[in-house]
N, C-alpha and C positions, 0 to 999 in steps of 0.2 A: 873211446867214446868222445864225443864231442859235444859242445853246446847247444842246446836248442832253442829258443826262447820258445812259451809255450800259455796261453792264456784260453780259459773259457770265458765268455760275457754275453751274457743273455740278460731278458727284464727276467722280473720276480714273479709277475702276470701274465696270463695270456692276451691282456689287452695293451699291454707294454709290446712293440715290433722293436727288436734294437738294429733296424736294417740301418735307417740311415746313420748310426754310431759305427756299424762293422765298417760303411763305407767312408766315411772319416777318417777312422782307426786306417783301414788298410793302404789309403792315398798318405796318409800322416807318417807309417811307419815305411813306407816304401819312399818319401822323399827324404827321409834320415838316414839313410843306407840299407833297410833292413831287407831282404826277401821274403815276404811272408806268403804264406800258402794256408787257405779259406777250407776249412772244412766245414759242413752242415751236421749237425750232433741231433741228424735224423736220415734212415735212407730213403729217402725220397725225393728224384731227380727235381729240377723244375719247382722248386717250392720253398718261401720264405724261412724266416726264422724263426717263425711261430710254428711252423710245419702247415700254413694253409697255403692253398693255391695260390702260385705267384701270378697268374693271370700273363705268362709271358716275357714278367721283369725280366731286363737282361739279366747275366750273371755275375754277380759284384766283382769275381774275381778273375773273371775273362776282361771286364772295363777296366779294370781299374789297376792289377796286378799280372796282364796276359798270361795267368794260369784259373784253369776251370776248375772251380768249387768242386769238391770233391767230399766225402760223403761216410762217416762214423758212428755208430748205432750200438747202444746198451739194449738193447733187447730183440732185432734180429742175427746178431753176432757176438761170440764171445772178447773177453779181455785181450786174450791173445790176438786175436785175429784186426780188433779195434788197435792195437800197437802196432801190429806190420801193416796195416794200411796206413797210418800215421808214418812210419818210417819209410814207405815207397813214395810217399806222396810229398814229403819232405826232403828226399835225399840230395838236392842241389837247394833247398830254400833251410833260413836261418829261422823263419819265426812261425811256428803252428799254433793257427788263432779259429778256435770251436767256436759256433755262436749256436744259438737254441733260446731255452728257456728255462731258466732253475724256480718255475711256479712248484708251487708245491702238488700241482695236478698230476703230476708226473707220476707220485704213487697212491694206490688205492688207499681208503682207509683203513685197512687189516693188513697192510704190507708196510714193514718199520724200514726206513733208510737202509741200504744195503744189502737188506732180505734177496735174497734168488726167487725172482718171479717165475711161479709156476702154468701160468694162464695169463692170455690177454687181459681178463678182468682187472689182472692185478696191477698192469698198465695201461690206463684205459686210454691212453697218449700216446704210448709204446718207447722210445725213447727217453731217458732220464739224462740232463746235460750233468747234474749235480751228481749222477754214477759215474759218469764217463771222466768226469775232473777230476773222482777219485781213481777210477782205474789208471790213469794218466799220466797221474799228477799235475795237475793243469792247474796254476792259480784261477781265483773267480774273480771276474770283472760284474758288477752288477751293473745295467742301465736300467736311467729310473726317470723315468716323465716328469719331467717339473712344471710342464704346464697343469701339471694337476694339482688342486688345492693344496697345502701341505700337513695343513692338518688330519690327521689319520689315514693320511696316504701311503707312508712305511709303516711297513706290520713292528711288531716290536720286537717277535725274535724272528730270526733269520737263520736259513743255513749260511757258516760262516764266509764272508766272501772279503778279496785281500784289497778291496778299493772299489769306489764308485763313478760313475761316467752319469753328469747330468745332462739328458736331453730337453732341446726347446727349453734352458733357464734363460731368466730374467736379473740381468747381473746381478741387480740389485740386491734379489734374495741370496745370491751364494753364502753370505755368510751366516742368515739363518738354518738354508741346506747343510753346510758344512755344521753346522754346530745337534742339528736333528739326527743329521748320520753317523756322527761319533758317538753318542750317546745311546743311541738307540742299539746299535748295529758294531760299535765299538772299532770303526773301521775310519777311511780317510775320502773323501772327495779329490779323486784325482785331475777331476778336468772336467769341463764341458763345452756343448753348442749352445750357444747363444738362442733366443728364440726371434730376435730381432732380424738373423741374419741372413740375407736375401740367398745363399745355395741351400738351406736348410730350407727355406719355404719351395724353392723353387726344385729342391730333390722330391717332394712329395708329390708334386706335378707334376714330374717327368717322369713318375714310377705308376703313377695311373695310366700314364699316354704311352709307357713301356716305351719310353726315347730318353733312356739316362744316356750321359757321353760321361768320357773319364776328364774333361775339363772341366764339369760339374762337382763333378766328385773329388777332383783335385782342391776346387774352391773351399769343399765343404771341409777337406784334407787342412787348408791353412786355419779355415774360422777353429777350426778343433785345435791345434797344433801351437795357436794364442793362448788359448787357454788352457795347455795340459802340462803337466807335471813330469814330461817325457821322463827322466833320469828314474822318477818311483816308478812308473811303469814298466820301465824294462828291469827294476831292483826286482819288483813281484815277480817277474815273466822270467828270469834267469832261471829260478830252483837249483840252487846252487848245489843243495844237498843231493840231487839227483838227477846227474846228468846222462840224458835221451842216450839209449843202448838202442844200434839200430839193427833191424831183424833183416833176414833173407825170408824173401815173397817165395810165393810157390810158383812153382816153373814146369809147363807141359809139356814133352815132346811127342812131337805127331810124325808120322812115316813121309808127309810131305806138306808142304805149305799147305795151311787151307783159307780156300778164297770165301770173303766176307761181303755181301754186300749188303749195305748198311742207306737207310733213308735217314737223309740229313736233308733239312733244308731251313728257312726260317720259321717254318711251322713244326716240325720235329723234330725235338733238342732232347727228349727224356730219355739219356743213357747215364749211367754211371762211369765217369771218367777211368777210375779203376778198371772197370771190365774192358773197356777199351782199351787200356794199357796191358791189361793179362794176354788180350787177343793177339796181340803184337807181341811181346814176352814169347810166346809159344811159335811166332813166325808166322800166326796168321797172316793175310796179304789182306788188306782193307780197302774195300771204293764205294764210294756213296750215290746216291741215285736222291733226287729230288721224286718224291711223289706225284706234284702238280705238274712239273716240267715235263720230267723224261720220258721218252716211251718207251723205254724200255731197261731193265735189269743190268748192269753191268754183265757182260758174257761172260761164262765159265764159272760162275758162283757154286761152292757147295750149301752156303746157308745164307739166305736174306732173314735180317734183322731188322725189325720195325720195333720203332720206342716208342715211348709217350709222344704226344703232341697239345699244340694248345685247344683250349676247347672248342675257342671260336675259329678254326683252322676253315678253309676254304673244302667246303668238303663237296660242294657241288663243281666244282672245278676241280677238283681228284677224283670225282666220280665220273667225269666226261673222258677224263684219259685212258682210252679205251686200249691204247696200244700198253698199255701198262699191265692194265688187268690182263690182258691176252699173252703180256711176257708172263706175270707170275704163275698164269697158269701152267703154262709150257712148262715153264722152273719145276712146279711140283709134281706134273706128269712124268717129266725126267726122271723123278726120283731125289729131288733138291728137297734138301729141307726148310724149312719156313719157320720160325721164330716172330711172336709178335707180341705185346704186353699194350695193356691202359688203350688209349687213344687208337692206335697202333692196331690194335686186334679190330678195327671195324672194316680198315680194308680187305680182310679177309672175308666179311660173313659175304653173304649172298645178296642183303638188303640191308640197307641202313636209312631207320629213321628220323631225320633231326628235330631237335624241341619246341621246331615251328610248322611240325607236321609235315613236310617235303618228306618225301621215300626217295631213294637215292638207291641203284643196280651198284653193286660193287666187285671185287675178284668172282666172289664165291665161291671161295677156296672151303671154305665149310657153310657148309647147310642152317644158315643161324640169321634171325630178323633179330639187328642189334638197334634198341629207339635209344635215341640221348635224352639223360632226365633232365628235368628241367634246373637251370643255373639259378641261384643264386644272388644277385649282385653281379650275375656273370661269371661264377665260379661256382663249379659244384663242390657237393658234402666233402667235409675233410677225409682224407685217409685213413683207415681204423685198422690198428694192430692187430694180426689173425695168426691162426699156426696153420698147417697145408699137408694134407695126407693124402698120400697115394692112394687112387683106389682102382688103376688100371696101370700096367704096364707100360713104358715109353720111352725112344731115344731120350727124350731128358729127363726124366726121371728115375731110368731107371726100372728093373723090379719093384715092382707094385709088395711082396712081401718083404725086401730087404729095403724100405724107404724108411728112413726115421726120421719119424714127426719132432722128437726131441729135441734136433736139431735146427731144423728150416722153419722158422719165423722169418712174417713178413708183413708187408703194407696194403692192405687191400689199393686196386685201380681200377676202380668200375667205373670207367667211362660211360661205358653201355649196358643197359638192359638186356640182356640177352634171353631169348626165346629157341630152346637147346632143341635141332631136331633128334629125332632117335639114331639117326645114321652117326650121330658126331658120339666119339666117346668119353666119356665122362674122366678125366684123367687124376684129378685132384679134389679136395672139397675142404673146407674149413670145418672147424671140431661139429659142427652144428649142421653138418651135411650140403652147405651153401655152394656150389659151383665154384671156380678156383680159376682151377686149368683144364682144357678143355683140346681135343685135334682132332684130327682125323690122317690117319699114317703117318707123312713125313710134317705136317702142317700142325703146329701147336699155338695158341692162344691162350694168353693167361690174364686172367685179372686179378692178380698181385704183383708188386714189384720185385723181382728178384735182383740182388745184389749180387750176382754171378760172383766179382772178386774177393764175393765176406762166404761161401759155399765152393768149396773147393772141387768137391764130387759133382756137382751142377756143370762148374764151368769143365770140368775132365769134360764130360759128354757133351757140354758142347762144344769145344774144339774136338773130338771125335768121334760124336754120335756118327754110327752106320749109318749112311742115307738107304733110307729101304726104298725099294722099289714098290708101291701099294700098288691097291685096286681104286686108289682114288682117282673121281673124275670131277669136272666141275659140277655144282650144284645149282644150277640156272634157274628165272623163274620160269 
């Protein structure tokens, strides 16, 4: 066994983001020698530390530490399975740093700390960072807004946590902070950012314009690194009494490579790094295809995989790429299978219409008028914790009678409204009979996120779901 250093640090609120602290933290402990590796203590690609839509922020830890955030969850995956993704994700980095949120929202009110959630209800968040730091053992970092009044701003008890990070302070009060934290909370003020200081302002503007640079965030790395307490922070972050045991991942073999083609480009980033590495793990052979650009599929593909994307992604300029839609059809007439989730599943319907009324021709790989609801601020509703039951047969799923719901929890992705024709079959549905997952033959659409490397049976089939050969043809209008 060897050392790991290992912290959770979230706010206490969901109106507390501790982005710009993780970005700090991570530039701070990577110019000290450390390797740290970013995990989100929520599965869901593309998405802040609150768990709402990051609206396209890069990824802190592709800027800042050229390793992609990668992704930990109390309540679509068990303990075990949340430790070997900590341990594959970690195995060349020294310091695994969780971020999320230890609000108390995290559990319903008839569900005590540490209870086994039986139903989404009972996580109406899904995610808990304060389960995950005990599954862990991960010390607790709390960040705590100080531009906020300070009077009745710390609750009076807290779950216990091993130090505090003030964001946006005003030197001046640190040592009333310091004296409200120990008392209240019986803990220590480890460090802060200044509220004065121009990377700190200037990080929140460049996270709305989604144009952070890692010399930004290095900036933001020294204003923190002035004022932190480095030597207690890595004392907490050691766990000296329990040092990281690292596990062997699961490993597929296939009777011969299989070919992946995967849409990446600056508009479609929503994969789980994990899965990515499992693909590869197994020998999958991986190439990517821009949507907007290319005309066509990488050649020879057994499975094109389409992810999330941003909301406001050029969808009328992916929808002109005609030589595109006329590859993926070929792909599926073939006999190719088609994988598609969130954002990802509208180039498949037949029609898509966006939230400024424009109708838009697409594959038409399935028979389905998908409208985009309306944003937000520019971002749609949060993701909402769902469990997902088979209620048809499917290369990925599986038997429709051997499916257990018990298991596969997930993140709702309703990008689109979907208007389901009777030709598409019904493949999955949430406890309340809501639409899910959805295909037609080899062509599957899901509106949930699945964490293929936290589901082991999932990702078997899909490194070697049967590509069937259907009756499917396009669904034109």
């Amino acid at each position: 066994m060897r050392q790991l250093f290992r912290l959770a640090v979230g706010g206490m609120d969901r109106q507390t983001s501790p982005r710009a602290m993780i970005a700090a933290l991570l530039s701070a402990l990577s110019r000290e020698g450390q390797t740290p590796q970013l995990f989100l203590g929520k599965s869901l690609p593309g998405q802040s530390s609150c768990g709402e839509l990051a609206c396209g922020e890069p990824d802190l830890g592709r800027v800042i530490a050229s390793r992609a955030t990668r992704h930990i969850d109390s309540w679509t995956m068990s303990r075990c399975k949340a430790s070997q993704l900590v341990s594959d994700g970690c195995l060349d980095a020294s310091f695994a740093l969780v971020h999320g949120n230890f609000g108390p929202h995290s559990l319903g009110p008839n569900v005590q700390p540490g209870a086994e959630p039986n139903s989404p209800l009972e996580y109406p968040l899904g995610s808990s960072l304060s389960e995950l730091a005990k599954w862990l053992d991960l010390a607790k970092i709390a960040v705590v807004d100080a531009s906020q009044p300070m009077r009745g701003h710390l609750p009076c008890s807290a779950t216990h946590v091993d130090g505090v990070l003030l964001d946006q302070l005003a030197p001046a009060d640190l040592t009333r902070w310091q004296v409200e934290v120990e008392s209240l909370w019986g803990t220590k003020v480890i460090g802060y950012l200044p509220r004065t200081s121009a990377p700190r302002r200037e990080f929140e503007l460049a996270g709305r314009n989604c144009s952070l640079s890692k010399e930004l965030c290095d900036q933001l790395g020294n204003a923190l690194l002035e004022n932190l307490d480095l030597s207690r922070l890595l004392d907490v972050a050691r766990r000296q009494n329990r040092p990281w045991q690292f596990e062997e991942v699961d490993r597929f073999a296939t009777s011969r490579p299989l070919r992946v083609a995967i849409a990446w480009d600056e508009d479609f980033t929503g994969y789980f790094p994990d899965t990515i590495d499992r693909l590869e793990a197994a020998g999958a052979k991986l190439s990517d295809f821009s949507p907007r650009r290319c005309e066509r599929i990488p050649e020879d593909c057994d499975l094109v995989y389409i992810g999330g994307a941003r909301p406001q992604a050029p969808w009328q300029r992916i929808a002109s790429n005609h030589c595109l839609m006329q590859s993926l059809r070929a792909h599926a007439m073939r006999g190719g299978r088609v994988y598609a989730e969130a954002e990802g599943a509208g180039l498949l319907c037949r029609e898509l219409v966006l939230d400024s009324g424009v109708s838009l021709p697409m594959a038409g790989l399935l028979p389905i008028r998908a409208s985009q609801p309306k944003l937000i601020d520019g971002l749609p509703r949060p993701s909402q914790p769902t469990t997902v039951q088979a209620t048809q047969s499917s290369w990925l799923l599986g038997e429709a009678h051997d499916f257990s719901t018990s298991t596969l929890r997930a993140y709702e992705a309703k990008a689109w409204h979907l208007d389901i024709d009777r030709a598409t079959e019904l493949l999955a549905t949430s406890a309340d009979g809501e639409p899910l997952i959805i295909g037609s033959g080899n062509v599957v659409a899901s509106q949930v996120w699945l964490h293929f490397a936290a589901m082991p049976e999932l990702l078997a089939r899909l490194i070697a779901g049967k590509s069937l050969v259907s009756d499917w043809a396009p669904q034109l209008r």
